[in-house]
N, C-alpha and C positions, 0 to 999 in steps of 0.2 A: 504494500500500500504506500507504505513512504516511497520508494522507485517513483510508483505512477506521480504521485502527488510532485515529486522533484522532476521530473519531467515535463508535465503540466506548467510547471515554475519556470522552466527553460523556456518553452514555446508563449506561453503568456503575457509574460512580461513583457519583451521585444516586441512584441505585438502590441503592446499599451502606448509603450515608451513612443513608439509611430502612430499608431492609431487618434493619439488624443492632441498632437500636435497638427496632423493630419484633419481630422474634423476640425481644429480650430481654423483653418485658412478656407475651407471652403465659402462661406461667407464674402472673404475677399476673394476668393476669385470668380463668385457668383458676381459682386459689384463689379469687377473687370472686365467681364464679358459685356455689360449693359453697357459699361462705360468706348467700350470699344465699339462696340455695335451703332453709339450716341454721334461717336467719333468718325465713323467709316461717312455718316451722312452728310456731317458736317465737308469734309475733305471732298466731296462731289460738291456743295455748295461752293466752297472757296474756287472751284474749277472752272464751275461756271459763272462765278465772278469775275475771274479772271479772263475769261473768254468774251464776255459781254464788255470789258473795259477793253477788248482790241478795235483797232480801226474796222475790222470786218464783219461787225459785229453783226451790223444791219443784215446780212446777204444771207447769217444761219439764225435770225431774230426767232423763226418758228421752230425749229430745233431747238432752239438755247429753252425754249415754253414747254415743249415737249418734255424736254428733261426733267424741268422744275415738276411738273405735274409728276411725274412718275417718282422723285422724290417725295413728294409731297402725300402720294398716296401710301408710299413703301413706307414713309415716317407714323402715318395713320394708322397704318394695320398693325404697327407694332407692340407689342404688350410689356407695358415696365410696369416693375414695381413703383407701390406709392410714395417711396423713400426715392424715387429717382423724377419722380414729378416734373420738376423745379425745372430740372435738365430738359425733359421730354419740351415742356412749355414754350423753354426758351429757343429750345431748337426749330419748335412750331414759331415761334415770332420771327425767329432769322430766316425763315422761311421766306415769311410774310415781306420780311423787308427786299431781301433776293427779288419775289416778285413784283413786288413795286417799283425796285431800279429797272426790273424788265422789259417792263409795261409803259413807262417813262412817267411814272408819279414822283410826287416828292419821298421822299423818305419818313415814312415816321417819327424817328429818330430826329430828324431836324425841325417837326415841328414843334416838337418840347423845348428846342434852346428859344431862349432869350431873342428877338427879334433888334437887331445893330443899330444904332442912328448914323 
């Protein structure tokens, strides 16, 4: 009985010692994945900022919309947790601005500043 039980001690432990630092990261790398996924959208938005500030903008104006929409929808279907909100929100308003510079509206953004004399 003692054998098994010392045996038992062998295999368990090590498996503790891993196991309980192990569960403790999952958490983080549950938030890492949402935060990468927050992050992949944003990197197509910054792309096609950048492409709409070239000279040639005008000539792929209806692709550059295209795009935006299909972000726009892929950002909608996605499911985050309520701890990632804030994120989700904000990345739905930079959206929103994206399309406004698109469309050729002001920006949101500048109609909150202060008005210059």
């Amino acid at each position: 009985m003692a054998s098994l039980l010392n045996r038992m001690l062998v295999v368990v432990v090590p498996m503790l010692l891993i196991l309980i630092p192990g569960l403790k990261s999952i958490p983080l790398i549950f938030g890492w994945r949402i935060r990468l996924r927050l992050l992949r959208w944003y990197r197509m938005l910054l792309t096609l900022e950048s492409e709409l500030s070239r000279e040639d903008a005008h000539e792929n104006h209806e692709e550059l919309i295209q795009r935006l929409d299909h972000v726009e929808q892929a950002v909608n279907k996605m499911k985050v947790p309520a701890s990632f909100a804030d994120q989700f929100y904000t990345l739905r308003g930079h959206i929103a601005i994206v399309r406004t510079r698109l469309t050729g509206g002001s920006s949101p953004m500048h109609e909150t500043e202060p008005k210059r004399k």
